[in-house]
N, C-alpha and C positions, 0 to 999 in steps of 0.2 A: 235388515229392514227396520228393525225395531231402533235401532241407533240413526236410521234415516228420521224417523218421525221424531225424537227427540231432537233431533238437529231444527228441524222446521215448527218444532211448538217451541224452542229457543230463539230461533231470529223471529215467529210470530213477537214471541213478548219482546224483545227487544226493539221491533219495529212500533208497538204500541205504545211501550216506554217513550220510542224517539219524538214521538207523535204526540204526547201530553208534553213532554216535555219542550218542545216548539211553541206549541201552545203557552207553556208557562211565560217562556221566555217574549214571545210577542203581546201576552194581555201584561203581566206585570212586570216585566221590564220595558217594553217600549209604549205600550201606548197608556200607562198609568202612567208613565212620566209627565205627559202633558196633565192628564186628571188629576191623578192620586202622586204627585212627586215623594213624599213621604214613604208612601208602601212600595212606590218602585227603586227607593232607596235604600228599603228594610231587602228587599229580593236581591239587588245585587250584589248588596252587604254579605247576604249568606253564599252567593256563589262564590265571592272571590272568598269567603272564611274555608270554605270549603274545597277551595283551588289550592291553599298553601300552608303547606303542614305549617307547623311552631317548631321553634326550636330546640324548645326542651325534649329531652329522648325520653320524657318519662310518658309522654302524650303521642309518641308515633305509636299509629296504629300495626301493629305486629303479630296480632293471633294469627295462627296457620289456617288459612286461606282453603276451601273446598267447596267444589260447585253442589246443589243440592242434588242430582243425580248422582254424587257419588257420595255422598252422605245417607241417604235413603234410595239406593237404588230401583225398587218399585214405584217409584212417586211420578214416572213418566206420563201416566193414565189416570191421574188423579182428577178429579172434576172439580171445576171455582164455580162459585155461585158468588157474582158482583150485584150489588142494591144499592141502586140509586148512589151511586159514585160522582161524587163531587170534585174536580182536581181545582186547588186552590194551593200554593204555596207552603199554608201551616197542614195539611192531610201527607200521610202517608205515599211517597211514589207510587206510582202503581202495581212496577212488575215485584218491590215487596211485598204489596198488600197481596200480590196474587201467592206468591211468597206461600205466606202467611197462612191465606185461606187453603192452599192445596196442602200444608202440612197440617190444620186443623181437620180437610178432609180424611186425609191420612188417618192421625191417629184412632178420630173417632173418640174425642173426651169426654167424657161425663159430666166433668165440672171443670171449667174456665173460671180464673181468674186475673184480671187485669189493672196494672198500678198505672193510674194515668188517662181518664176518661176521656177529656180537653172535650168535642162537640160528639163524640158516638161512634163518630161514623167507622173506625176500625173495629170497636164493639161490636156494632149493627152484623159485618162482614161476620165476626167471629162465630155469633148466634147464625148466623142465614147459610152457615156451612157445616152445623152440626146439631146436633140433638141436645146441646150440654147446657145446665143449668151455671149463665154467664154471671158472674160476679166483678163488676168494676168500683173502683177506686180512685176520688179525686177529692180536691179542698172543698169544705164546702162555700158557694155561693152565697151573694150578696142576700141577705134576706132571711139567710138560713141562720138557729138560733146561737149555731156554734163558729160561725163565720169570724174568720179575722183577717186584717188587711194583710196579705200575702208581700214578703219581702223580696223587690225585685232588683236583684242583682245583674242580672243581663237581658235587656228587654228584646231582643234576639231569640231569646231560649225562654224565657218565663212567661209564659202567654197564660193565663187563667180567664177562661170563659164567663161570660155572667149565665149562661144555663149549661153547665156539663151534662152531656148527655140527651140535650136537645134533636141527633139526627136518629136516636131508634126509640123517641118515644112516640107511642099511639101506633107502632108497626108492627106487622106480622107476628115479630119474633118478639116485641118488647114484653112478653107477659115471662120469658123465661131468661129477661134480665135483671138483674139485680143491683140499682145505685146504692153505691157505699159513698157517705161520705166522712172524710177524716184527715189529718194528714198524718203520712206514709212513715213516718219517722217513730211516730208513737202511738200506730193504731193500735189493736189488738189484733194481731192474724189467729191468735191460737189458736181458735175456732178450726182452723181451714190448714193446721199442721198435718202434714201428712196424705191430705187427701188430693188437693187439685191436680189435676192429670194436666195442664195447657196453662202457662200462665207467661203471660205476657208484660215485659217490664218494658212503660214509654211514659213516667211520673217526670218528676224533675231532672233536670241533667247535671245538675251539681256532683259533683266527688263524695260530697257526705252520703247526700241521698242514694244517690246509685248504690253506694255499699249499702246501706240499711235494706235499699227493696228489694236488693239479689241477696240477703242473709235471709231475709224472710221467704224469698221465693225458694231459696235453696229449702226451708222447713216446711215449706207447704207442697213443694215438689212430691206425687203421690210414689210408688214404688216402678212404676212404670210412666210416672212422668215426662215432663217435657219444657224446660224454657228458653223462652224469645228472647232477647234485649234487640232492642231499636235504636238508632243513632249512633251507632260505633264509628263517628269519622269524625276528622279532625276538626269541624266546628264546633262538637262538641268536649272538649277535653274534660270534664271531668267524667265523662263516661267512657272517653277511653282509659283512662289512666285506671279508674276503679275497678272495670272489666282486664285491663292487663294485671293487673295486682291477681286479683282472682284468679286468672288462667293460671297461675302457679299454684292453685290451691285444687281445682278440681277442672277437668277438661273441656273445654272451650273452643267452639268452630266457629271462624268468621266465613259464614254466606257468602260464596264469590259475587261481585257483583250487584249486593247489595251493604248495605249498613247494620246488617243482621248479626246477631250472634248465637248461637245456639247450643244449650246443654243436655243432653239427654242421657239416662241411664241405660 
């Protein structure tokens, strides 16, 4: 019985998944073509990046593969709390975010920390599914005193908002989030060694960075920890490449079925 209802809370999210994802592909691939030709060019851009690996063997995605019920076998009954869910192209798919939120359900963190702000809205989810004092992290913004013009190497992948953090401020949860801003390469974590229980890597996707924000999430990892990495597929290769290098250092699950990565003690 119990392997029945996991089966139908699977094709549920899979059928929801199919369902945004239709969506995506008829607002910004077809009918922004006639509007917006540019953003429906930036969309189809990343599906076909995303349809055909590279051919360097250093960037095929290869971590060993397990579905999240057999990773966390109790998580069948785990409860999501979605706020105000925007599907747009640059947000998280859904049935990761759902992902996401049922293992923050799960753990039950204390304290969240996240490298990679971009507009909240995965923040927002992380706060509205648990009790934990959130901590995120991005560049700072036009205006801000320590702002500097952000080096864009691939305008696909390097998106930098003019308000990070715009979708959970003034809401529910925002009083027990916390904007950091800095960049990821030479903040200071020390503060947060040892303790964050949930931390979530989705900053830049370059090779450098990805190693610098999993060396630091590895030290801020608490003793009963837990980390995310986000975009493990082949449009993003320097986070595959950084993430396989890693799996040789300490153990690593790619989330069946999503982009997900996941390290826990």
């Amino acid at each position: 019985m119990g392997r029945g209802i996991d089966t139908i809370r699977s094709l549920d999210r899979l059928l929801l998944s199919a369902i945004h994802r239709c969506r995506n592909v008829l607002g910004d691939g077809l009918l922004d073509f006639f509007t917006y030709p540019a953003k429906a060019g930036s969309f189809w851009n990343r599906i076909v990046r995303g349809a055909y690996s590279p051919e360097d063997p250093k960037i095929q995605v290869d971590i060993p593969q397990q579905s999240l019920a057999t990773i966390f076998p109790e998580i069948g009954d785990t409860p999501v709390t979605l706020v105000d869910y925007i599907d747009t192209p640059e947000v998280m798919p859904i049935n990761e975010l759902l992902t996401v939120c049922q293992l923050v359900h799960l753990r039950e963190p204390k304290v969240i920390f996240e490298i990679g702000t971009f507009l909240g809205g995965t923040t927002l989810q992380l706060a509205a599914n648990s009790q934990a004092e959130v901590y995120t992290l991005d560049l700072p913004p036009r205006g801000h005193k320590e702002y500097r013009q952000p080096q864009v190497w691939d305008p696909e992948l390097d998106l930098y908002p003019d308000q990070p953090g715009v979708r959970f401020r003034g809401s529910t949860w925002g009083e027990r989030i916390h904007q950091l801003f800095g960049n990821s390469q030479d903040y200071n974590f020390t503060p947060y060694y040892g303790s964050v229980d949930f931390v979530f890597v989705d900053g830049c996707h370059h090779y450098e960075f990805v190693m610098s924000d999993s060396q630091n999430a590895l030290k801020m990892m608490s003793a009963n920890g837990i980390i995310i990495w986000h975009d493990y597929a082949t449009y993003a290769p320097g986070v595959v490449q950084a993430l396989n290098e890693l799996s040789k250092l300490v153990p690593l699950v790619h989330i069946a079925g999503t982009s997900l990565v996941i390290h826990t003690r």
